[in-house]
N, C-alpha and C positions, 0 to 999 in steps of 0.2 A: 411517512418517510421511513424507508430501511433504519433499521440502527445497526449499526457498527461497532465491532468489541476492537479498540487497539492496546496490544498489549507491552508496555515498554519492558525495554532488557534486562530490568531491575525485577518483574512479575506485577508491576502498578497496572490498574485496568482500566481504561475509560470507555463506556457504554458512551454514543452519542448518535444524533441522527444525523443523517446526512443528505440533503435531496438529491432524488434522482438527477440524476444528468451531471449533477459532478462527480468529479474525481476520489479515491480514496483517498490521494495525495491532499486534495483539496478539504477533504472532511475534515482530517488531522490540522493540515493549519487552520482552518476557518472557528477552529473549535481551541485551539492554542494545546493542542496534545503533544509534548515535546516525544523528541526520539525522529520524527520527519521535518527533511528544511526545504528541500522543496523549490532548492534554489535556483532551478533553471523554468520555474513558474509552470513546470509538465509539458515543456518542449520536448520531453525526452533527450536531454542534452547533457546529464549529468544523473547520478545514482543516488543522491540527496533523500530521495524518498522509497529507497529498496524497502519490502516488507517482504517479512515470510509466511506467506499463506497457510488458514489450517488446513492440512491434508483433504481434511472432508468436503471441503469445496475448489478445490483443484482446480477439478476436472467441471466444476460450473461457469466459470468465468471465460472470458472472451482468452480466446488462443494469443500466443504471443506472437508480436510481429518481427521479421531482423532486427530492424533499429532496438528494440526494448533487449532481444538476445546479444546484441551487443554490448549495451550499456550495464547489463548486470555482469558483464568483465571488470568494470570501475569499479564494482559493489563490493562491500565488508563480508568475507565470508558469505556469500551465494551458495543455494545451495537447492536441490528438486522442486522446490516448492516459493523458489525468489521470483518475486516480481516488482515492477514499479509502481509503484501506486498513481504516479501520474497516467499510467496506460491502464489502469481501470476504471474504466466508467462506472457508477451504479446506477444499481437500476432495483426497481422494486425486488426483484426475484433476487438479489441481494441482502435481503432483511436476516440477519445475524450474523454474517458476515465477520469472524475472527482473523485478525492480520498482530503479527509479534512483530516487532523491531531489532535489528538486529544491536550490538552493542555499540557501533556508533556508526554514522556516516562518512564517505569519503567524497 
């Protein structure tokens, strides 16, 4: 399984794995990693689970869709590198994967 670094807004870091096929959004909760709520279950319906990508993996992950560039309008301080963790799948070629939180959800 990828492991995953979530880093909350405080600088706390949680290493966890995560199986493929889910979500980032879903790693974090599944794993009880606060800083993501996650509250529209990754309808992409809400900003709940906004993350800021490390720069160094940007440009790896699945391109964003309208609905996700919309929703990061709802989001706390968005910003080149925001995305929703419920519109990322993982996948193995994800393994170290760094995502920061931002300082709270809306």
């Amino acid at each position: 399984m990828p492991k995953i670094t979530y880093i909350e807004h405080s600088g706390t870091e949680h290493t966890v794995d995560v199986a493929v096929g889910n979500t980032v959004m879903e790693g974090a909760v599944n794993n009880g990693i606060p800083g993501i709520e996650g509250d529209c279950g990754g309808a992409c319906a809400c900003s709940t689970c906004h993350v800021y990508v490390d720069p160094k993996w940007a440009d790896k992950l699945k391109a964003q869709e309208d609905m996700e560039v919309d929703m990061l309008d709802f989001a706390y301080e968005p910003n080149e590198t925001s995305r929703l963790g419920c519109q990322l799948p993982v996948t193995a070629e994800m393994d170290g994967l760094i995502v920061r939180m931002p300082e709270k959800q809306l």
